[in-house]
N, CA, C and O atoms as a MOPAC input file, in Angstrom:
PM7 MOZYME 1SCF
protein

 N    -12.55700 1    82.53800 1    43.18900 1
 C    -11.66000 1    82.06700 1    44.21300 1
 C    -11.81600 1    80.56200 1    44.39700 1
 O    -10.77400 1    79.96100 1    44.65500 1
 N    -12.85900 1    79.90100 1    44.31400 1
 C    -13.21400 1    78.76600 1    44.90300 1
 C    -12.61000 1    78.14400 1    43.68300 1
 O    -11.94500 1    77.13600 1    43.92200 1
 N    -12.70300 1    78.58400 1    42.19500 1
 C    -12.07500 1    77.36600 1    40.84000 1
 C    -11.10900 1    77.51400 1    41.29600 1
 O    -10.95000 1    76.46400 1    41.91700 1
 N     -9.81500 1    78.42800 1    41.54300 1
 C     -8.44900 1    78.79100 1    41.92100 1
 C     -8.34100 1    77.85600 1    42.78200 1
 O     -7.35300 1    77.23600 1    42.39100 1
 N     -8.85300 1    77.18300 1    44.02200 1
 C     -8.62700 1    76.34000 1    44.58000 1
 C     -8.89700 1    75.19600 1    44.28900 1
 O     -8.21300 1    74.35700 1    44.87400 1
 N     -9.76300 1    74.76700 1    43.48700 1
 C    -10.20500 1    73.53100 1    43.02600 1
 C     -8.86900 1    72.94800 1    42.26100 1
 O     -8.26100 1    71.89100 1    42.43000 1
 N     -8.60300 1    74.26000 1    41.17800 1
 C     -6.96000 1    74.07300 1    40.66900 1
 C     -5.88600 1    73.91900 1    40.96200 1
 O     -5.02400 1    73.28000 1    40.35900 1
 N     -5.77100 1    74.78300 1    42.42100 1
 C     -4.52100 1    74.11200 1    43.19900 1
 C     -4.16100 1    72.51100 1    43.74700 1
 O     -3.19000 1    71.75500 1    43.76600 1
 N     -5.67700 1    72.51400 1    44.20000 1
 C     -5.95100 1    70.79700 1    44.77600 1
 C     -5.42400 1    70.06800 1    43.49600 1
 O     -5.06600 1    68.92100 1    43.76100 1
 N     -5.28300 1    70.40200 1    42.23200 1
 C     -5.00600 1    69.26500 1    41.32500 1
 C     -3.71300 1    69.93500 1    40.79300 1
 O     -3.28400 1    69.50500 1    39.72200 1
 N     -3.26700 1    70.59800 1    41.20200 1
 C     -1.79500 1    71.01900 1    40.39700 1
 C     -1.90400 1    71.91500 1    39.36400 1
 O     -1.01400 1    72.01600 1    38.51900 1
 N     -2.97000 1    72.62100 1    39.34500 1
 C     -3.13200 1    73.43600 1    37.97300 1
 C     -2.76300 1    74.68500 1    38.33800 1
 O     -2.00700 1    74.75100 1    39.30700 1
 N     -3.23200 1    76.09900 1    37.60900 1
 C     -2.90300 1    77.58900 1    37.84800 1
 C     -4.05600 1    77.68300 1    37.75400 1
 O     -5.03300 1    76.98800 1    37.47200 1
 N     -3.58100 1    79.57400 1    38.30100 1
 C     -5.16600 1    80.70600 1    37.88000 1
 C     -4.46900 1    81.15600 1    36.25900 1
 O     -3.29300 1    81.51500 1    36.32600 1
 N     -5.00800 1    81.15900 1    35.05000 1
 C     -4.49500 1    82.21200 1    34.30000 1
 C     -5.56700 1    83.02900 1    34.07700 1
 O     -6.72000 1    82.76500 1    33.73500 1
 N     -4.97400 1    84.14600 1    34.34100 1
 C     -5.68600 1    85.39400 1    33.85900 1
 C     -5.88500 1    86.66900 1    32.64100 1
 O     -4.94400 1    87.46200 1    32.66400 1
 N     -6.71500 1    86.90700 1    31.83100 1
 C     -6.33000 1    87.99100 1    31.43500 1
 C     -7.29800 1    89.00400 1    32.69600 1
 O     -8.37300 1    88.84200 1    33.27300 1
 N     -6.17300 1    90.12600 1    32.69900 1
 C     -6.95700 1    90.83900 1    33.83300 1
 C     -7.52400 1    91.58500 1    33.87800 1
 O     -7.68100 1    92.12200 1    32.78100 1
 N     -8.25800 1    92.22600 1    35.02800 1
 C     -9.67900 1    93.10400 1    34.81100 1
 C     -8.94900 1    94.49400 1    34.13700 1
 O     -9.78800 1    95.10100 1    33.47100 1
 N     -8.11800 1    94.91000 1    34.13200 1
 C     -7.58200 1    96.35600 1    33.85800 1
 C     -6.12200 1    96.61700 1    33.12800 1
 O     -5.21300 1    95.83500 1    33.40700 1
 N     -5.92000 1    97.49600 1    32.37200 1
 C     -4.83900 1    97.38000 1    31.67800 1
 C     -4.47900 1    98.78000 1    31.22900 1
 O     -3.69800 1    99.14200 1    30.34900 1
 N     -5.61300 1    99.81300 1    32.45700 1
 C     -4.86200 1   101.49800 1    32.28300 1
 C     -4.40500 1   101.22700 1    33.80400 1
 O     -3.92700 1   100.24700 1    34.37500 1
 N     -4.93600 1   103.14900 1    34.40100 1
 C     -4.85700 1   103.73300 1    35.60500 1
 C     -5.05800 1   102.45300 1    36.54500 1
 O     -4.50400 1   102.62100 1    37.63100 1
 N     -5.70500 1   101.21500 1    36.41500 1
 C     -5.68900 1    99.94100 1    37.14700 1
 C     -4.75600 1    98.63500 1    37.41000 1
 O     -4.67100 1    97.71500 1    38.22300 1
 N     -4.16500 1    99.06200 1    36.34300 1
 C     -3.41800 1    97.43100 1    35.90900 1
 C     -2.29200 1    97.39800 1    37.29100 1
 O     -2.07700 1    96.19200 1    37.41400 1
 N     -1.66900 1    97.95400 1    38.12200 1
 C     -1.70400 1    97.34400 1    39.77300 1
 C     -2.38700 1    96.96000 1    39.96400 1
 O     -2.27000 1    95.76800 1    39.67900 1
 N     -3.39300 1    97.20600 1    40.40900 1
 C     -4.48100 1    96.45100 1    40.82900 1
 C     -4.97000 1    95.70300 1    40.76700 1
 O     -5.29900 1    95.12700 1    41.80400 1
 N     -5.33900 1    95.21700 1    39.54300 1
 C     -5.43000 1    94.60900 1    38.64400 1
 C     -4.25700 1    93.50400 1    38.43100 1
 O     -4.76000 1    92.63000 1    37.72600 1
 N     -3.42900 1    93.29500 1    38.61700 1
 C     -1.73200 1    92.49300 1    38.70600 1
 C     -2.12400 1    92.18500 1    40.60400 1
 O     -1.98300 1    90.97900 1    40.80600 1
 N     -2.46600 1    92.79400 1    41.67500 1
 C     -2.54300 1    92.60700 1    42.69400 1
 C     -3.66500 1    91.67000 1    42.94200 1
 O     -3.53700 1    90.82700 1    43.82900 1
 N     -4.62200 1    91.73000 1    42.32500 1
 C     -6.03000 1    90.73500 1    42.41200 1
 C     -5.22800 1    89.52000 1    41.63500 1
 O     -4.88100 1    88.46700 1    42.16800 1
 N     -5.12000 1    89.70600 1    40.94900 1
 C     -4.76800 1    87.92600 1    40.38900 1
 C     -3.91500 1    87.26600 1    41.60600 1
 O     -4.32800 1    86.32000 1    42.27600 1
 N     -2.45200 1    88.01700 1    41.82100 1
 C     -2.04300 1    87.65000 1    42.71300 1
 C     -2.92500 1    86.90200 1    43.90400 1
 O     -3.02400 1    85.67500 1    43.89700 1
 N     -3.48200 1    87.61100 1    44.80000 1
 C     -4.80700 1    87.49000 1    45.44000 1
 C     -4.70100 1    86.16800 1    45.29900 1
 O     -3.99000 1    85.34000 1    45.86800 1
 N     -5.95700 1    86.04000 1    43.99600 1
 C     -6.21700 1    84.76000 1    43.85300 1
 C     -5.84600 1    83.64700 1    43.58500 1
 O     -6.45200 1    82.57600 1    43.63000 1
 N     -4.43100 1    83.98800 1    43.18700 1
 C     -3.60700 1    82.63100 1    43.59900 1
 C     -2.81000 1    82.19100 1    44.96900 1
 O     -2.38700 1    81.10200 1    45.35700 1
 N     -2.79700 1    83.05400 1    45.33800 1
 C     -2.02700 1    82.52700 1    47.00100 1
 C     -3.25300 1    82.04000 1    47.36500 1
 O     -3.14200 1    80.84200 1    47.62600 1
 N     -4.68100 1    82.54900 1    47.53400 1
 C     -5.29400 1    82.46700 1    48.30100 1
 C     -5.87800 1    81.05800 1    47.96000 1
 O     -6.38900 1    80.32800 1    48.80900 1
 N     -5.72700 1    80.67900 1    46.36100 1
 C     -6.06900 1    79.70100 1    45.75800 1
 C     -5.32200 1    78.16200 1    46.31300 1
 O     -5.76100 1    77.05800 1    46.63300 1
 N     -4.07400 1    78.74400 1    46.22500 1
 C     -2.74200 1    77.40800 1    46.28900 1
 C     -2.28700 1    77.33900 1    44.89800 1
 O     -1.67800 1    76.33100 1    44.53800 1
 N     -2.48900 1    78.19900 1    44.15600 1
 C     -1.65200 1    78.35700 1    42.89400 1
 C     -1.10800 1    79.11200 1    42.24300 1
 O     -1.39200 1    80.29700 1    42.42000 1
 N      0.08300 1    78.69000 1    41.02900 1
 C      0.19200 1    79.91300 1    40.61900 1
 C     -0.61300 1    80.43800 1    40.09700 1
 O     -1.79800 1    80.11700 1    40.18600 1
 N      0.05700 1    81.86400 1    39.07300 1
 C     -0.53700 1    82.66300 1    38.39600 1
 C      0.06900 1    83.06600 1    37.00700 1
 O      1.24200 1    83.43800 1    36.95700 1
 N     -0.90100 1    82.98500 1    35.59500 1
 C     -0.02900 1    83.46000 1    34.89600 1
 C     -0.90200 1    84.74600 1    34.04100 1
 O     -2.09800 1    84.55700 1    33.81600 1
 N     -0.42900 1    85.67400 1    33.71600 1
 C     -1.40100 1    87.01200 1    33.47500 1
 C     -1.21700 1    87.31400 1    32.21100 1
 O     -0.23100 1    88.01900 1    31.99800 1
 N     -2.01200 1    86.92700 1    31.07000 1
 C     -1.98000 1    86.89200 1    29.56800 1
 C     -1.71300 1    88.48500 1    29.22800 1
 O     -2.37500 1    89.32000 1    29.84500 1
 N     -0.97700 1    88.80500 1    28.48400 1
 C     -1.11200 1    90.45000 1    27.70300 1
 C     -1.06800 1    91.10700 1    28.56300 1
 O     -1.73200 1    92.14400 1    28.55800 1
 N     -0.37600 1    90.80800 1    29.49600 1
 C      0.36600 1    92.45300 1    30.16200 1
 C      1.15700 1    93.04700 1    30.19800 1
 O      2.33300 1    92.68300 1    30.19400 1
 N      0.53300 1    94.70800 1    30.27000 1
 C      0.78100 1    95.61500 1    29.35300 1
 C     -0.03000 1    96.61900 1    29.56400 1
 O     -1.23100 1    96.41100 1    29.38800 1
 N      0.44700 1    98.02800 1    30.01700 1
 C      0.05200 1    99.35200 1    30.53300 1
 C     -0.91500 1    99.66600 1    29.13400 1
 O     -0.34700 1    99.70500 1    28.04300 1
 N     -2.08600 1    99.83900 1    29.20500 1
 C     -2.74700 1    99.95100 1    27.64200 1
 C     -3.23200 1   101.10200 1    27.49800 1
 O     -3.97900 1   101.21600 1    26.52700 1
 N     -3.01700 1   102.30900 1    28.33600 1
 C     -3.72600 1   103.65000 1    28.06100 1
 C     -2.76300 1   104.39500 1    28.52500 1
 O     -1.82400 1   103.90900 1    29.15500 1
 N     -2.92400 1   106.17100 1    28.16800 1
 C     -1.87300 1   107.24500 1    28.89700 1
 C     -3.22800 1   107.18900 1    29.99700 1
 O     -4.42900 1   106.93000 1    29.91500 1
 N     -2.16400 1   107.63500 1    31.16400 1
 C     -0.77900 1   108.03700 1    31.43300 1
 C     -0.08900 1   107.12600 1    31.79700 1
 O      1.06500 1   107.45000 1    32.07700 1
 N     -0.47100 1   105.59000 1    31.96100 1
 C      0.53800 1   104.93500 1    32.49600 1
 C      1.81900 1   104.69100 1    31.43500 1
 O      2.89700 1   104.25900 1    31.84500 1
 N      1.65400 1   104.91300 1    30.47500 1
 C      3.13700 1   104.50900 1    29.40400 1
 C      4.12600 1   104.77100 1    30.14800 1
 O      3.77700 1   105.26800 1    31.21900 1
 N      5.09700 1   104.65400 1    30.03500 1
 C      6.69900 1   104.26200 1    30.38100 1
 C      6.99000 1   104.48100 1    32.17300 1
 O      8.06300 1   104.58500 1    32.76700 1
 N      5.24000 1   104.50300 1    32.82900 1
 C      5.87900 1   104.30200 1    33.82400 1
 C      4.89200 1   103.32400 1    34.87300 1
 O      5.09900 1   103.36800 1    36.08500 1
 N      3.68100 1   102.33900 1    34.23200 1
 C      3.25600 1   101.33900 1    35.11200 1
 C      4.43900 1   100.00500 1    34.89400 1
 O      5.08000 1    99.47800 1    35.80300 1
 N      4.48200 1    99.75700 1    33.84100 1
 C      5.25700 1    98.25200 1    33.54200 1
 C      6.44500 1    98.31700 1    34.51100 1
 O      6.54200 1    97.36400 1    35.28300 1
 N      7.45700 1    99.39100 1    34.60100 1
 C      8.63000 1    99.32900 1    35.51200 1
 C      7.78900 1    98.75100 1    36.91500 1
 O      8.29600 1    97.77900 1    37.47600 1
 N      6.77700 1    99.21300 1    37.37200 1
 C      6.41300 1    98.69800 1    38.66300 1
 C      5.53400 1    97.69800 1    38.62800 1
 O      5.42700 1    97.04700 1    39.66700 1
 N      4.92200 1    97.42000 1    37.78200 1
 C      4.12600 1    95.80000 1    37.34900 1
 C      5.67600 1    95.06500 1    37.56500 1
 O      5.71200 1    94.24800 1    38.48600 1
 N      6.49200 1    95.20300 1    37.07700 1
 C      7.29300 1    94.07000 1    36.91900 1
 C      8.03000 1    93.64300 1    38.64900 1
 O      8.61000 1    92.66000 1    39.11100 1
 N      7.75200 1    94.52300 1    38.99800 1
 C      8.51300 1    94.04800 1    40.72300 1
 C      7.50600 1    93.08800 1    41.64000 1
 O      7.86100 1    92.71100 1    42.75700 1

């Protein structure tokens, strides 16, 4: 949290690859978030992408909102 802000103070982002990419990756998409508001920056989230069953054809529809 504290680099996320150090980065905002200068105009930079958080990029993330993120902690989770099954049954987590909300969550996981919600923490980065997190840490960029909380930062003052954006966010950009490398390789995302529902990576285990059961989320196939139905985390990404709601990652993306």
């Amino acid at each position: 949290m504290e680099l996320a802000r150090v980065a905002g103070r200068h105009g930079g982002l958080y990029a993330s690859h993120i902690r989770g990419e099954g049954k987590e990756l909300l969550t996981s998409i919600a923490e980065a978030i997190t840490i960029g508001e909380q930062g003052g920056t954006p966010v950009e989230v490398f390789h995302l992408k529902a990576a285990y069953q059961p989320g196939w054809g139905t985390l990404m529809p709601q990652a993306g909102r």
